[in-house]
C-alpha positions as CSV (number, residue, x, y, z in Angstrom):
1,X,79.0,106.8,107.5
2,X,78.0,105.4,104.2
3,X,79.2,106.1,101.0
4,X,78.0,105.3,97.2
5,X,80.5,105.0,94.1
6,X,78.5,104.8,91.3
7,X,80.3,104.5,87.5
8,X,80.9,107.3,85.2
9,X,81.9,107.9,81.9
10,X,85.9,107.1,82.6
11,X,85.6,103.7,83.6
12,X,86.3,105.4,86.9
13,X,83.6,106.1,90.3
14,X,81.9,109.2,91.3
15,X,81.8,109.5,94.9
16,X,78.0,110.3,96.9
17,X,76.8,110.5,100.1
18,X,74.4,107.8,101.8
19,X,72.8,104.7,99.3
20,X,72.5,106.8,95.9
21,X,70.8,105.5,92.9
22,X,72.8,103.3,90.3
23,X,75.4,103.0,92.8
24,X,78.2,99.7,92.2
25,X,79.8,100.3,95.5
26,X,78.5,100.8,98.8
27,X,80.9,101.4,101.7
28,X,80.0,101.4,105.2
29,X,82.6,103.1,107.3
30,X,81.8,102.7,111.4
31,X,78.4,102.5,110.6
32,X,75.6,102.6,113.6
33,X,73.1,100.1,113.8
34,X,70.7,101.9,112.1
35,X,72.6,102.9,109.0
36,X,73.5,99.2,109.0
37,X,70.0,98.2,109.1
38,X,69.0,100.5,106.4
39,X,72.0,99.3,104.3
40,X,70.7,95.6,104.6
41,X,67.4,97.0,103.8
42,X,68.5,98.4,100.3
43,X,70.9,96.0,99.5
44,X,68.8,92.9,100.3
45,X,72.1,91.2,102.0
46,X,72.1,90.6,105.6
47,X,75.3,92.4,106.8
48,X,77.2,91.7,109.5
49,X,77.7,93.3,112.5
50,X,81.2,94.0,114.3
51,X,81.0,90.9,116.4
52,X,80.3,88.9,113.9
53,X,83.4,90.0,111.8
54,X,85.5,89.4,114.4
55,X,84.5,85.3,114.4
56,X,87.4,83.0,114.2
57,X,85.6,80.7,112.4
58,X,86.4,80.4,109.1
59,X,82.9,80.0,108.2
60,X,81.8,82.4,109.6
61,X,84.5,84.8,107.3
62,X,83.5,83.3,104.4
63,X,80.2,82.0,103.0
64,X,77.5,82.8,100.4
65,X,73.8,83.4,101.8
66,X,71.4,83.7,98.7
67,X,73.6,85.3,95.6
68,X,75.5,87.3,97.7
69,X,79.3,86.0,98.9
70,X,80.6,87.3,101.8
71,X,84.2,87.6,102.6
72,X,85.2,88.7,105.8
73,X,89.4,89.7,105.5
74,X,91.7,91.0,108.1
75,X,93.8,94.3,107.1
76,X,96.2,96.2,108.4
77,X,96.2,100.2,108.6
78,X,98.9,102.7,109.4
79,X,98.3,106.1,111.4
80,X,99.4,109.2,111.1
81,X,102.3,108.6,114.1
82,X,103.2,105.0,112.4
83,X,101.1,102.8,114.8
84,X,99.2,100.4,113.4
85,X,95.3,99.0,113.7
86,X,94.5,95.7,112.4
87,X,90.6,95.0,112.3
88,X,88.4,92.6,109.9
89,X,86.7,94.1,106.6
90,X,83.7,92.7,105.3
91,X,82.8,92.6,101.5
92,X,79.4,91.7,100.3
93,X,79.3,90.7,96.4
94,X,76.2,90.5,95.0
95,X,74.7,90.7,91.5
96,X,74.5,94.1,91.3
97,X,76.3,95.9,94.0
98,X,79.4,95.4,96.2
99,X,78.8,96.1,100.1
100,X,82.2,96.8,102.3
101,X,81.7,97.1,106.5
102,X,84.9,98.0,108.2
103,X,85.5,99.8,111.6
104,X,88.7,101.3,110.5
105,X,90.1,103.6,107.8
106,X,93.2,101.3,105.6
107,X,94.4,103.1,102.8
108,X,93.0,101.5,99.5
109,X,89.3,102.3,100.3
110,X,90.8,106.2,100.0
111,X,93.2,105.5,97.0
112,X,91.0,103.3,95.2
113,X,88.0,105.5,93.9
114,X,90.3,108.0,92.9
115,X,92.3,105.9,90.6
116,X,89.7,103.5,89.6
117,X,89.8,104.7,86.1
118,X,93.8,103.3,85.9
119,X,93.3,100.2,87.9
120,X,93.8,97.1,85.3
121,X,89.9,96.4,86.4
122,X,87.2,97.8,84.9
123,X,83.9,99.0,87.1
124,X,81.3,98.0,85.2
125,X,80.0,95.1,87.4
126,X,80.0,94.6,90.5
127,X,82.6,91.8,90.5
128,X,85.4,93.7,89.0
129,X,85.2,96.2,91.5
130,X,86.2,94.0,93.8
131,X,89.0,93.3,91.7
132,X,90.3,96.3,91.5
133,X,89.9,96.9,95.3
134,X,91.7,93.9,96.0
135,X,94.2,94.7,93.6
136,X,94.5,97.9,95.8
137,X,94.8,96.3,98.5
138,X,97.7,93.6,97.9
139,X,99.6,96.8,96.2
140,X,98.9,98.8,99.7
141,X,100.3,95.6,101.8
142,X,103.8,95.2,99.6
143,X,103.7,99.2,100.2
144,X,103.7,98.4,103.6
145,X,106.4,95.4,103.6
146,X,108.6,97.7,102.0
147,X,108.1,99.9,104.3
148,X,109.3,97.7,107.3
149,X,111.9,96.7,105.1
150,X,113.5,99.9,105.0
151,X,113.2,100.3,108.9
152,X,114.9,97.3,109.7
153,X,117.5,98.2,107.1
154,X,117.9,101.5,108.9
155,X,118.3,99.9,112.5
156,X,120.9,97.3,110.9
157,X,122.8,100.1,109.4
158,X,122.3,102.3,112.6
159,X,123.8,99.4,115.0
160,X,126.6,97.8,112.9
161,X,127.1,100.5,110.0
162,X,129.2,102.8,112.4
163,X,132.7,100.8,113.1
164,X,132.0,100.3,117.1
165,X,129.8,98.2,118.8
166,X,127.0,100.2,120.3
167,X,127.0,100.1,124.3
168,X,123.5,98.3,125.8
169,X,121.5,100.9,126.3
170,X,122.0,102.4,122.9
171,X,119.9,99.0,121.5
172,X,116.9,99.8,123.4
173,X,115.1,102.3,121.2
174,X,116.4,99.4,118.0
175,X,115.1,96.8,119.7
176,X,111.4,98.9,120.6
177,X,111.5,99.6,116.7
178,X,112.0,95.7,115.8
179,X,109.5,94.1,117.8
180,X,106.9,97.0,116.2
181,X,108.1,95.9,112.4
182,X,107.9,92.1,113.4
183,X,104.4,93.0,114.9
184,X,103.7,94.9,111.6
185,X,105.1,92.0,109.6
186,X,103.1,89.7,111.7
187,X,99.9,91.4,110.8
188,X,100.3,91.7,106.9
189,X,101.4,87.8,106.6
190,X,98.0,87.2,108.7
191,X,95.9,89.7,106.1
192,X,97.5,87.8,103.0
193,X,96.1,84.7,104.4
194,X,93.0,85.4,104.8
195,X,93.2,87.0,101.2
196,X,94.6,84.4,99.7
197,X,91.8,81.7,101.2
198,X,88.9,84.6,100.0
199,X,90.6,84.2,96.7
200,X,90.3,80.4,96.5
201,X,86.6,80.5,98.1
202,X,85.5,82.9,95.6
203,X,87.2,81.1,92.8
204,X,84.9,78.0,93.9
205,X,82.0,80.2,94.7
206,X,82.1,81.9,91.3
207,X,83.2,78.7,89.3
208,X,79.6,78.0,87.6
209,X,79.4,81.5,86.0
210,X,82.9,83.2,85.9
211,X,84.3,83.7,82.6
212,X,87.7,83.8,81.6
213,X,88.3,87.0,82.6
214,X,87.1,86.4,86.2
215,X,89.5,83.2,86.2
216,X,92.5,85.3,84.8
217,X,92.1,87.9,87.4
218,X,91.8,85.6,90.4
219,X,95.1,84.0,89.3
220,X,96.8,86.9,88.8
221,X,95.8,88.5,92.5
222,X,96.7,84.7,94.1
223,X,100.0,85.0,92.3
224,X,100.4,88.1,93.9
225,X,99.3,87.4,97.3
226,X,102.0,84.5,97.0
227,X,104.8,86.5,96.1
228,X,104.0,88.7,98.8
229,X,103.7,85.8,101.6
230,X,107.0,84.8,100.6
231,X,108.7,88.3,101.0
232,X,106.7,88.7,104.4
233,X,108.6,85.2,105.7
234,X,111.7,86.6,104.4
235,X,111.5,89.4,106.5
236,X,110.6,87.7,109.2
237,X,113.7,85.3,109.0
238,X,115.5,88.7,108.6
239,X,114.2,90.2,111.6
240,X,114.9,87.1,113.8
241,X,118.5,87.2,112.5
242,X,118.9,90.9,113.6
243,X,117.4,90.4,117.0
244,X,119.4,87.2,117.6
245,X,122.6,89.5,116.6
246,X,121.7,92.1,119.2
247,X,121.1,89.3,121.7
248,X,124.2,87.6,121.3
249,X,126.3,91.1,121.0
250,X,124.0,91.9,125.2
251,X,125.2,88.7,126.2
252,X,129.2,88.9,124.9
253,X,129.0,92.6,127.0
254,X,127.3,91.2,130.0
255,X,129.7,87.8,129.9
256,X,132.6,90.5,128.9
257,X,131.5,92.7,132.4
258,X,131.0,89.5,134.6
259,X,134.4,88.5,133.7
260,X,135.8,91.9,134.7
261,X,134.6,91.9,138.0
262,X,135.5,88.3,138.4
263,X,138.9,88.6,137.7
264,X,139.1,91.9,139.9
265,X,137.9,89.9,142.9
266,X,140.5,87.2,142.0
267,X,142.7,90.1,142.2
268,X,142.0,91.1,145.6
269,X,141.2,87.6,146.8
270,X,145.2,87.5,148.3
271,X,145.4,90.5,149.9
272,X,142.1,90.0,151.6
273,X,143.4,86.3,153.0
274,X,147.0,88.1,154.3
275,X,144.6,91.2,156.2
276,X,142.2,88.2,157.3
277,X,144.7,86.3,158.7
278,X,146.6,89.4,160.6
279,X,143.3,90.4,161.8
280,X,142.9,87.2,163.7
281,X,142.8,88.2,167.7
282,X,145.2,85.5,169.2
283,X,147.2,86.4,172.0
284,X,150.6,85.4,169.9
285,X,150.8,86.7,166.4
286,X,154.3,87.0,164.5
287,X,155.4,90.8,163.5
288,X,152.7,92.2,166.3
289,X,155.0,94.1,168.4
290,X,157.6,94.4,164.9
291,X,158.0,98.3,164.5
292,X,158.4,97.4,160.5
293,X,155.0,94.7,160.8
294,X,152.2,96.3,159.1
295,X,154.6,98.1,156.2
296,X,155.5,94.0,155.8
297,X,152.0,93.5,155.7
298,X,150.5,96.1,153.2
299,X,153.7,95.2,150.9
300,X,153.0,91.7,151.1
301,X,149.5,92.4,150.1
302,X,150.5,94.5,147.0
303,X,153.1,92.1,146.2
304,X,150.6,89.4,146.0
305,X,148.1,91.8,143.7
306,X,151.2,92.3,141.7
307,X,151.7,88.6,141.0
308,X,148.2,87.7,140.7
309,X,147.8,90.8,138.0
310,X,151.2,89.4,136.3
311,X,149.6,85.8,136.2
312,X,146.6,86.6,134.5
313,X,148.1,88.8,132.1
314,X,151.0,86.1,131.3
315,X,147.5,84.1,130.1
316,X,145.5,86.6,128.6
317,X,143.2,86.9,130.8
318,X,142.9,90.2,131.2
């Protein structure tokens, strides 16, 4: 699908279907080959296909063929049942137009064109479109950090906010939720590093003609995408801690149950040596033919119990 955002009077974009006229904005949404071909056609930039956005190589995510940069940035997008896809977005900047190729739907190329006309960029040029989307974007991602924040907050409050320790199996559907934020976490700290090193190729890319402006802007969104690394390592730190809690709290239970069935076997280690040694078949054996032998027996076996029990109790042990 292809879209065209073309200017208007607000200093915000009006939305049109396929390559319109005038248009300062271009997205390509899933597009076939052929609409990607005829996009490349209009636009005079060679666009790249899926495969090629999905190159390691940071070369092949960033570099300027002709006057058009291209900047290839990996982002994060949540569905409607709190999943998340994580794919690469490609954006074109040219002299007159901006270009975006993506195969998946994140939230700022939705929120963006309708608030256009508030975003601290104007969309007169093709440049500070990109601005502004980026601006989007970054805003998007600490939506998203706060986000997790809150869930892990919630499964902190949910395992040691009620006055009892929560029994092992209650820390499974916790522990499903934690490895999902860290994956989520993960994800963003990956997308504001590739933002951050698009930020510093375009600032070297655009260094011959950028004004002040341009220059301001690019610091500002680097600042941003700085404070926002640091918050994402934060929470990773705090996830860590959480899920080395909950893995040390498992292991106290599992050490706590081990020694239970230890010290129960201790217990009945005695009585099992008197009945072993009573069961041996010898042809003399003391209290065999004693009408009062086995109640000796079975209260010598209790009476050991007894005394083993009293033992371990005497050193807290049980």
């Amino acid at each position: 699908m292809i879209e065209s955002f073309i200017p208007n009077q607000d200093a915000g974009l009006t939305r049109s279907d396929g390559i319109a006229s005038g248009a300062i904005w271009i997205d390509l949404n899933d597009p076939t080959r052929e609409e990607l071909a005829e996009a490349s056609a209009a636009t005079g930039a060679d666009l790249p296909t899926l495969a090629d956005m999905e190159e390691i190589e940071l070369s092949s995510r960033l570099y300027r063929s002709g006057d058009v940069v291209f900047l290839t940035l990996v982002l994060p997008a949540l569905t409607e049942t709190d999943e998340h896809q994580v794919a690469p977005v490609t954006f074109a900047l040219g002299a007159t137009q901006l270009v975006t190729v993506r195969y998946h739907n994140p939230r700022p190329f939705v929120s963006y064109p309708k608030r256009a006309a508030h975003s601290p960029y104007d969309t007169t040029t093709p440049q500070d479109v990109l601005f502004g989307l980026l601006d989007e974007i970054i805003d998007r991602l600490a939506d998203i950090l706060e986000l997790t924040d809150a869930r892990i907050e919630k499964v902190s409050s949910g395992l040691f906010g009620t006055g009892g320790e929560p029994l092992v199996r209650d820390r499974r559907s916790p522990l499903a939720t934690l490895g999902q934020t860290g994956a989520l976490v993960s994800d963003v700290r990956n997308s504001l590093v590739t933002i951050e090193r698009a930020l510093a190729f375009l600032d070297r890319a655009e260094a011959a003609g950028s004004g002040r402006k341009a220059t301001h802007a690019l610091r500002v969104l680097s600042s941003d995408v700085t404070s926002l690394a640091e918050h994402a390592g934060y929470l990773t730190q705090k996830l860590s801690l959480l899920l080395d809690t909950i893995f040390g709290l498992t292991t106290i239970e599992q050490n706590s149950a081990t020694k239970t069935f230890s010290l129960v076997a201790v217990l009945f280690l005695p009585p099992t040596l008197i009945a072993s040694i009573f069961g041996m078949n010898f042809a003399w054996m003391p209290w065999l033919d004693a009408p009062w032998g086995f109640a000796a027996a079975i209260a010598s076996m209790v009476l050991s119990s007894l005394l083993s029990y009293l033992f371990f109790r005497w050193k807290n042990l049980l």
